[in-house]
Residue, then its C-alpha position, 0 to 999 in steps of 0.5 A: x500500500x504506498x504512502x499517499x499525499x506525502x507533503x514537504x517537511x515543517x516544524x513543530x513543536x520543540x524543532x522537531x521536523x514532521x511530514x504529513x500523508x495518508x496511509x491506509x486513507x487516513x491521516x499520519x505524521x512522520x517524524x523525522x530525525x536528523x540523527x538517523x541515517x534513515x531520515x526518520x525516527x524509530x526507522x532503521x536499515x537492516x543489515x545486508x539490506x543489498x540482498x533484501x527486498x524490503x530493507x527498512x524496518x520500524x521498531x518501537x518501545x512500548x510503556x514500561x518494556x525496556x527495549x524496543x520491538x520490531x514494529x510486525x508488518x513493518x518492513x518496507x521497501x522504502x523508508x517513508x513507508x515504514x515511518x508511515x506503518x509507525x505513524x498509522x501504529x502510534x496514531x490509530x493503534x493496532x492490537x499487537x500480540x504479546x511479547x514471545x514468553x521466555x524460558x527460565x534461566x537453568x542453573x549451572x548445575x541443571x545445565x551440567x546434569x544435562x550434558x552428562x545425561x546427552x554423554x551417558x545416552x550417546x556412550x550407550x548408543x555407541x555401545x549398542x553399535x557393532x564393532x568395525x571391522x578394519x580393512x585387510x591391512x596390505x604392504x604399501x606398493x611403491x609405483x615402480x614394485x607394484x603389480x604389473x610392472x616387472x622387477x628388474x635387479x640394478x647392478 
């Protein structure tokens, strides 16, 4: 969906520079940043972005969380349009789903019982293999004894 209408930046408040347009047929500002390479805040450029369709992405930090989140649906081909996906967000909302719960932190000893269990199952399998039997071992042939080419004495 493109950006609509997308007007000349002006000031507000406090110097800080916005731009008006539509996106999804409503209106948003985006916030610009000097500071960003982007030109815009909370918008970034991932990495290896020369192999990436759509490299800009837009993060956001939500009341009471200590680090930012990727904005989803946020990436975007251009980085006006990621800054219009977080202007609609911050503007008109959206139910987001909630942070991915963690698993505890395992103690060091429940981490050692671990390994030394993954240790015991794999000896056990290894027990349970048969045994290799190695090649017949042959004498080493050198390229002029070898068979097929005839030993002539040296005088």
């Amino acid at each position: 969906m493109p950006l609509e209408g997308l007007g000349p930046p002006f000031e507000g408040p406090n110097g800080i520079m916005f731009r008006a347009g539509f996106w999804k047929g409503k209106p948003v500002v985006l916030r610009m940043s000097s500071a960003s390479s982007t030109g815009y805040e909370n918008v970034f450029k991932q990495g290896g972005s020369k192999k990436r369709n759509r490299p800009y992405v837009a993060k956001f930090k939500r009341v009471g969380e200590k680090t930012q989140r990727h904005l989803p649906d946020s990436n975007s081909a251009t980085a006006e349009e990621a800054a219009a996906k977080l202007a609609y967000h911050h503007e008109y909302g959206s139910e987001l789903p909630p942070p991915a719960a963690r698993q505890p932190r395992r103690s060091p000893e429940e981490m050692a019982a671990e390994r030394e269990a993954k240790e015991a199952r794999k000896q056990a399998r290894r027990a349970q293999r048969p045994p290799l039997t190695p090649a017949p071992a042959q004498p080493p042939q050198s390229p002029l004894t070898g068979p097929g080419v005839p030993c002539v004495p040296v005088v």
